[in-house]
LOTOR-73981 format. One record per residue (C-alpha): residue in one letter; x, y, z. Coordinates in steps of 0.1 Angstrom, whole numbers, plus 2048, in hexadecimal, padded with zeros to 3 digits. Example, Ala and Ser with C-alpha at 12.3 -4.5 7.8 and 13.67 -1.06 7.14 Angstrom:
REM residues 2
A87B7D384E;S8897F5847;
END
This chain:
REM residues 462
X987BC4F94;X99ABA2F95;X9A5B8FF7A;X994B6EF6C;X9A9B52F7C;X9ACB33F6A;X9A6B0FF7A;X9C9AFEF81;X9CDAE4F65;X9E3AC5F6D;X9F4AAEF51;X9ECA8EF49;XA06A71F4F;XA12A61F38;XA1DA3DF35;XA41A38F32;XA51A2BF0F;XA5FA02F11;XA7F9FDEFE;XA909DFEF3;XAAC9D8F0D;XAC99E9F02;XAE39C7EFF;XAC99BDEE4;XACA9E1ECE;XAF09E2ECB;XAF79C1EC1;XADC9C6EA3;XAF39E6E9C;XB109D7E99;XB059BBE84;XAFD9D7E6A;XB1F9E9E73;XB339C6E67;XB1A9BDE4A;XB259DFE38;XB4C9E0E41;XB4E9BBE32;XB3E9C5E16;XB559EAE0E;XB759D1E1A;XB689B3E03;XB659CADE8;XB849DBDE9;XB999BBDF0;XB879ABDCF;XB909C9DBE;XBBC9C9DC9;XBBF9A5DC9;XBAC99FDA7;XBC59C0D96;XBE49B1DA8;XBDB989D9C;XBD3996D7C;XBF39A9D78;XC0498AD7F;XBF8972D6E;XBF998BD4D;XC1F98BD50;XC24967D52;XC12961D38;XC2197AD24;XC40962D26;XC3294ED12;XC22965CF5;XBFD962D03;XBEA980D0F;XBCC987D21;XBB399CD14;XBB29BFD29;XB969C5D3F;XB7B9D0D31;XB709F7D40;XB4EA04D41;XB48A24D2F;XB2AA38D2A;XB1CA33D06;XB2AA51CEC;XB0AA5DCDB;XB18A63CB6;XB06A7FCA4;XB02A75C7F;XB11A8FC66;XAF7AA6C55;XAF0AAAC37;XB01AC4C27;XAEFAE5C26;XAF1AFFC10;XB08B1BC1A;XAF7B39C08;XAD3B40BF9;XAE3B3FBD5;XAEEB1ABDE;XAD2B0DBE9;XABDB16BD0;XAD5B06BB5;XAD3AE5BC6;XAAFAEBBC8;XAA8AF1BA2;XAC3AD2B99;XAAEABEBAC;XA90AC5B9E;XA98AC8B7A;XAB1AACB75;XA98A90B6F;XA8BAA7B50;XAA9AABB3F;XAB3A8FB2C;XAD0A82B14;XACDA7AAEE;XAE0A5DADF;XAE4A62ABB;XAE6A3AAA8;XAEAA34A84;XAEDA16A71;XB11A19A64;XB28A02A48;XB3A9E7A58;XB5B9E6A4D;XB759CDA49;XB9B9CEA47;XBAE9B5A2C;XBCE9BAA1A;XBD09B59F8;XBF29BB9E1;XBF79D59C3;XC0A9BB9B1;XBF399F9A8;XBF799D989;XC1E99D98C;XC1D9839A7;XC0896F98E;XC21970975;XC3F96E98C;XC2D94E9A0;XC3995F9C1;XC269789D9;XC379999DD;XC389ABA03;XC269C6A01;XC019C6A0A;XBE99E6A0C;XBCE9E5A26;XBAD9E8A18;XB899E9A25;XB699D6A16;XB499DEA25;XB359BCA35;XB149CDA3C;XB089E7A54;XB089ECA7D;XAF9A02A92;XB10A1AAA1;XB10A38ABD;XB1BA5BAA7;XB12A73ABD;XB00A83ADB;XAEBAA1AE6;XAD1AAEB06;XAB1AB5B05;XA98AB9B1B;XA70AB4B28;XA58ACFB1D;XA36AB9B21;XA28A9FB37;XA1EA84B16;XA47A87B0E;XA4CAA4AF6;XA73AA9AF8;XA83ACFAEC;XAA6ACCAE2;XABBAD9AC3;XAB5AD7AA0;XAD9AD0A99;XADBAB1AB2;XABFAA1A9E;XACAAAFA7C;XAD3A87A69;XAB2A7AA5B;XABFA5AA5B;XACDA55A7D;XAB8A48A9D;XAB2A5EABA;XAAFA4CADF;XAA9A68AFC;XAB9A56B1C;XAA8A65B3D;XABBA6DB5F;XAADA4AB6E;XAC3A37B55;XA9CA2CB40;XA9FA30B1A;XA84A3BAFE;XA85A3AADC;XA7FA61ACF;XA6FA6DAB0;XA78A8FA9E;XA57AA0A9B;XA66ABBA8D;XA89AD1A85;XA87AF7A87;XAA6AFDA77;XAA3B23A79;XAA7B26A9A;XAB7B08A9D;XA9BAF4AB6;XA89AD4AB3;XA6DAC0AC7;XA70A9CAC8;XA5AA84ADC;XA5EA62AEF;XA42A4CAFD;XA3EA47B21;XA39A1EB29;XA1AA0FB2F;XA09A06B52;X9ED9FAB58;X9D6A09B74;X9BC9FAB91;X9A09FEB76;X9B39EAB5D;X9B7A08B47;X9D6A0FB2E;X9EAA2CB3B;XA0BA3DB2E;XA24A4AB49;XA26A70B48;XA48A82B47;XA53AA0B5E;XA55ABDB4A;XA6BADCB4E;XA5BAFBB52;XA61B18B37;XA68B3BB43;XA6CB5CB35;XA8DB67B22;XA80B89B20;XA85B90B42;XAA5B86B43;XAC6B9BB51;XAEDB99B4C;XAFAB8FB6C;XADEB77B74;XAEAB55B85;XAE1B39B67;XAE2B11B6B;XAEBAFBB4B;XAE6AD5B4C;XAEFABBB2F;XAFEAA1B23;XB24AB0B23;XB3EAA0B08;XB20A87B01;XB2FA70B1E;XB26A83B40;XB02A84B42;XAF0A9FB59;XB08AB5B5A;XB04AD4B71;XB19AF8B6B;XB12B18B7B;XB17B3AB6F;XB07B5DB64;XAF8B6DB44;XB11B7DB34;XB03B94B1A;XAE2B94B06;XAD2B97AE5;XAF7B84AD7;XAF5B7EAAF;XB09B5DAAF;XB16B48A8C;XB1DB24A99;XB1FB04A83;XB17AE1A8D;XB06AC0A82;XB0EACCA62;XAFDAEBA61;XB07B10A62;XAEDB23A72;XAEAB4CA7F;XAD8B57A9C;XACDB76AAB;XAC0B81ACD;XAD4B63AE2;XAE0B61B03;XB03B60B0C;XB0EB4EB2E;XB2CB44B40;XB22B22B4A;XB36B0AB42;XB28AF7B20;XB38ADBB0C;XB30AC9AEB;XB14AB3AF5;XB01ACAB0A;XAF1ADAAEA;XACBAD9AF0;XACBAD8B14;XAB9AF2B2C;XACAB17B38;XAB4B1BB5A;XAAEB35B72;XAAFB33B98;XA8DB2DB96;XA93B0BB83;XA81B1DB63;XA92B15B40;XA96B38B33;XAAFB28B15;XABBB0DB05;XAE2B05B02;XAEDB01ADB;XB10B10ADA;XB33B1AAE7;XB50B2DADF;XB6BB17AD6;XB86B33AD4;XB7DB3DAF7;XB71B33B1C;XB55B31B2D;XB44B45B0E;XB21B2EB06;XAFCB39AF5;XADDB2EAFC;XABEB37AE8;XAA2B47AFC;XA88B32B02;XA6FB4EAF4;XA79B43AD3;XA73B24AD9;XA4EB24AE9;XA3FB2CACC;XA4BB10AB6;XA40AF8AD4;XA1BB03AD8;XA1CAFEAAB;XA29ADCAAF;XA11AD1ACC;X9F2AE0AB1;XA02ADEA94;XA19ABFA96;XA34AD5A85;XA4AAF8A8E;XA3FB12A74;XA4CB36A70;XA46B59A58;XA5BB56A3D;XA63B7AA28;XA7FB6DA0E;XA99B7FA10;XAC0B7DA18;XACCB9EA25;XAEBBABA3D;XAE2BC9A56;XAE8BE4A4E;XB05BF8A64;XB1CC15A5C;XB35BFCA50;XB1BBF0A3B;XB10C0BA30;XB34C1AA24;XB3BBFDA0F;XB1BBFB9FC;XB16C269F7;XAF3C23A08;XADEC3EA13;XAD5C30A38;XAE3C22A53;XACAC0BA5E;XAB5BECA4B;XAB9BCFA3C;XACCBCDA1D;XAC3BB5A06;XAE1BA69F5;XAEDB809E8;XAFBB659FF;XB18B5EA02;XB19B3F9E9;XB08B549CE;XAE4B4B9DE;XAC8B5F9CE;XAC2B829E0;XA97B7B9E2;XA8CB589E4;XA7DB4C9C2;XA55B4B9CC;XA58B5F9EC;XA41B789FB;XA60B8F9F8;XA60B849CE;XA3BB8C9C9;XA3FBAF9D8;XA59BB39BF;XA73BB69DA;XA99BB79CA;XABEBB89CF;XACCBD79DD;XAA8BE29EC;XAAABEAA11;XA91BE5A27;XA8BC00A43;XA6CBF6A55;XA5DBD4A60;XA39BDBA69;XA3FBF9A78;XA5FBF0A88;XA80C03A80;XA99BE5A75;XAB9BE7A87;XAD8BD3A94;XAC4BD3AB6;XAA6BD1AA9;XAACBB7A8B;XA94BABA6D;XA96B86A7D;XA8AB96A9F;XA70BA7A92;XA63B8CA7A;XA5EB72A91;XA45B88AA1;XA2AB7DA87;XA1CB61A7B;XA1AB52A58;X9FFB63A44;XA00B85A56;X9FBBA1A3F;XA17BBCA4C;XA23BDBA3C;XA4ABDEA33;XA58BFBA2E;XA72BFAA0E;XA8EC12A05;XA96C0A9E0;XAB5C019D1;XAB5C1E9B4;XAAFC359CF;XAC6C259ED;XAE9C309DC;XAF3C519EC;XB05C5B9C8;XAE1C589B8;XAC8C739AE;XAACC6C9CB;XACBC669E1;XAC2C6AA06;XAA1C779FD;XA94C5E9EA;XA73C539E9;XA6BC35A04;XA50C1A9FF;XA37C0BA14;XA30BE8A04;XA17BCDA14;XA22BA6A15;XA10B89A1E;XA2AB76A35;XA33B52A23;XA35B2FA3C;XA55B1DA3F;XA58AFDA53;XA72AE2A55;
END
C-alpha cells in the first residue's frame, strides 16, 4: 500500500519593503541625538554657573553688610498629626472624667448676702470737757464707729445641688441656717438665681431650696420655664468601705466645682459637728477620704456611676483627709414630703436619752446593757418633752427603753435609726424597762418586770 502524497505547494512572492534612503534616516537621528545633549549640557551649565555667580556675588556684597536671601529648596510637605486628646489611662479614670462631666452642670454654688450696718470711723477725745475749760485740744483721740445705714454684704458660702427638673436644690440645713440672710445658687455656666428656703430639716441637718428657671417663649407663643439637669439619687444602702467616691463643691467658698477623689472609709459613723451656729449629732453617716473643705458642705458624694449616694456636711479639723457625708437615704424621704407636702416632716418620740453601753451602764448601776437611757441634757433640758407622745405614755427620767417596734435598740442599731423608719402618726409598740426596776441594787433587779407600752408617733417639722 503507498502512502497519500501531497500536491507540491509553492509560496507566494512577496513584494519587497521601500525604505527611506538611508542619508535621509540618520540625519533625522542625529537631530534628536543633539536636541537632548543640549538640553542635559544646558541644564547642567545653568545649574554650575548660576551656584558659582551666586557664590560670588554673595561675598561681595557681604562687604558691604547686605545679604542675599538663600535659595529657597523644595521639600516634600511634613504632614503634622494633631495631638490627641488625652485618654484615660485606666477604666477607674475614665469613668471619673465621665461622671464630672455629666454631673458638674448640677451642682451648683450658694452665695450667702445679708444686709449688714455700715460703719464709719471718726475720732473723738475723752477730754472734752477739759479742753473746753482749758480752751485748747489735747492729742489723744480714740477711734470710734457710728453706723450710717445698712449694705448688703457676702458672709458666707455653701454647694448644693439639682434634685428636679422645675429647680428644686438639696443642700445643708446649716448653710441656709440665717433667716434673715439672702440665698443666690450660682450654676457652673456662670447664670445666677435667686433661691428660696422651702424648708430646714435641722435633724438631719438637710434643706431643699428652689430657684426659677428663665422664661422663653416657644414657636406657639406659649410661656415656658427652662428645666434644670438634675442629679440622680442612688442607694446608700448598698454602699462598701473601699468604694471609689467623687465629691464636688464649692471649696473655701472661692473655688467653685471642685473635684476630689477618694474611698469610703468606714460606715454607720455617729458624728458631733457644729456649724452655722448650730451643734447637731448624727448617726449612720459615711465617712470618706476625699478631700472636703469649708464651703463644700451640701454638695454631692457620687459613685462611679455618677449617682449621689451622700451629701458632704462635715470634716475633721484635727485630722486629714477624714470628711462625712449623710446618705442620701435619709435624705429621699424628706424630698418626696417637700415636693407633696411643701415641708420635711419626721416622727417625733420626746425624749433625750444616751445609749446605753457597758460604760454606761457601770456608771448609772443599770440592769442591761443595751437601750436608750433616758436622762437630762446636758444644759439641764427636761428628760421627756413637755406635751410629747413620750409624756402622755407617762414615759420618765431614768426609764430605759429596750425595744422600738420590735427592734432591739443598740449602738449599731440606734433609736434615731430605727425611728426614722415610721411616719408621724404610726401607732408602734415600745418596749420600756422602768426606772424603779432598772437599778441592779433594787428588789426586781435584773428580773424586773418589762413593759410593752403603745405611742402614737408626734410630727416635728422645721
Amino acid at each position: 500500500m503507498s502512502l497519500y502524497q501531497l500536491p507540491k505547494f509553492e509560496f507566494p512572492k512577496l513584494a519587497k519593503p521601500k525604505f527611506l534612503p538611508c542619508w535621509k534616516n540618520r540625519t533625522l537621528w542625529l537631530l534628536v541625538l543633539v536636541i537632548v545633549f543640549s538640553s542635559i549640557f544646558g541644564f547642567l551649565a545653568g545649574g554650575i554657573s548660576g551656584s558659582f555667580f551666586y557664590s560670588k556675588i554673595r561675598d561681595e556684597l557681604l562687604k558691604f553688610n547686605i545679604s542675599l536671601p538663600e535659595p529657597r529648596t523644595i521639600e516634600k510637605e511634613k504632614i503634622v498629626e494633631k495631638e490627641p486628646v488625652y485618654l484615660p489611662q485606666t477604666s477607674q479614670e475614665d469613668a471619673t472624667i465621665k461622671v464630672v462631666k455629666e454631673t458638674s452642670p448640677a451642682v451648683v454654688s450658694i452665695v450667702i448676702t445679708k444686709d449688714v450696718p455700715k460703719l464709719k470711723l471718726y475720732y473723738e477725745s475723752p477730754f472734752q470737757e477739759f479742753e473746753q475749760f482749758f480752751g485748747q485740744p489735747f492729742e489723744l483721740k480714740i477711734p470710734q464707729y457710728k453706723q450710717e445705714g445698712t449694705e448688703k454684704k457676702e458672709i458666707g458660702g455653701g454647694t448644693g445641688f439639682i434634685i428636679s427638673e422645675d429647680g428644686m436644690v438639696l443642700t445643708n440645713a446649716h448653710v441656709v441656717s440665717d433667716k434673715e440672710a439672702d440665698y443666690t445658687v450660682l450654676t457652673n455656666d456662670g447664670k445666677k438665681y435667686p433661691a428660696k428656703v422651702l424648708t430646714r430639716d435641722t435633724i438631719r441637718d438637710l434643706a431643699v431650696m428652689k430657684i426659677a428657671g428663665e422664661k422663653t417663649i416657644d414657636e406657639e407663643g406659649k410661656l415656658n420655664l427652662k428645666s434644670f439637669p438634675p442629679l440622680k439619687l442612688g442607694d446608700s444602702a448598698q454602699l462598701q468601705i473601699g468604694q471609689t467616691v467623687i465629691a464636688i463643691g464649692n471649696a473655701l467658698g472661692e473655688f467653685r466645682n471642685t473635684v476630689s477623689v477618694g474611698v469610703i472609709s468606714g460606715l454607720g459613723r455617729t458624728v458631733t459637728a457644729s456649724g452655722g451656729g448650730m451643734i447637731e449629732t448624727l448617726e449612720d453617716v459615711i465617712q470618706t477620704d476625699a478631700a472636703l473643705n469649708r464651703g463644700n458642705s451640701g454638695g454631692p458624694l457620687l459613685n462611679l456611676k455618677g449617682e449621689v449616694i451622700g451629701v458632704n456636711f462635715a470634716i475633721g479639723e484635727q485630722a486629714q483627709s477624714i470628711g462625712f457625708s449623710i446618705p442620701i437615704n435619709q435624705a429621699k424621704k424628706g424630698i418626696e414630703q417637700v415636693k407633696t407636702l411643701g415641708k420635711i416632716v419626721y416622727p417625733f418620740l420626746g425624749v433625750r436619752y444616751v445609749l446605753i453601753n457597758k460604760k454606761i451602764q457601770k456608771e448609772n448601776n443599770l440592769s442591761v446593757d443595751y437601750g436608750a437611757f433616758i436622762g437630762k441634757g446636758g444644759g439641764g433640758e427636761p428628760a421627756v418633752f413637755p406635751g410629747s407622745a413620750a409624756e402622755k405614755i407617762g414615759l420618765k427620767e431614768g426609764d430605759t427603753i429596750l425595744e422600738f417596734a420590735g427592734e432591739k435598740i443598740t449602738s449599731e442599731n440606734t433609736l434615731a435609726k430605727i425611728i426614722m423608719k415610721y411616719n408621724p402618726g404610726d401607732k408602734v409598740v415600745l418596749k420600756i424597762l422602768p426606772a424603779r426596776l432598772a437599778s441592779q441594787g433594787e428588789a426586781g433587779g435584773r428580773n424586773g418586770k418589762e413593759i410593752n407600752v403603745e405611742v402614737v408617733l408626734d410630727e416635728r417639722s422645721e
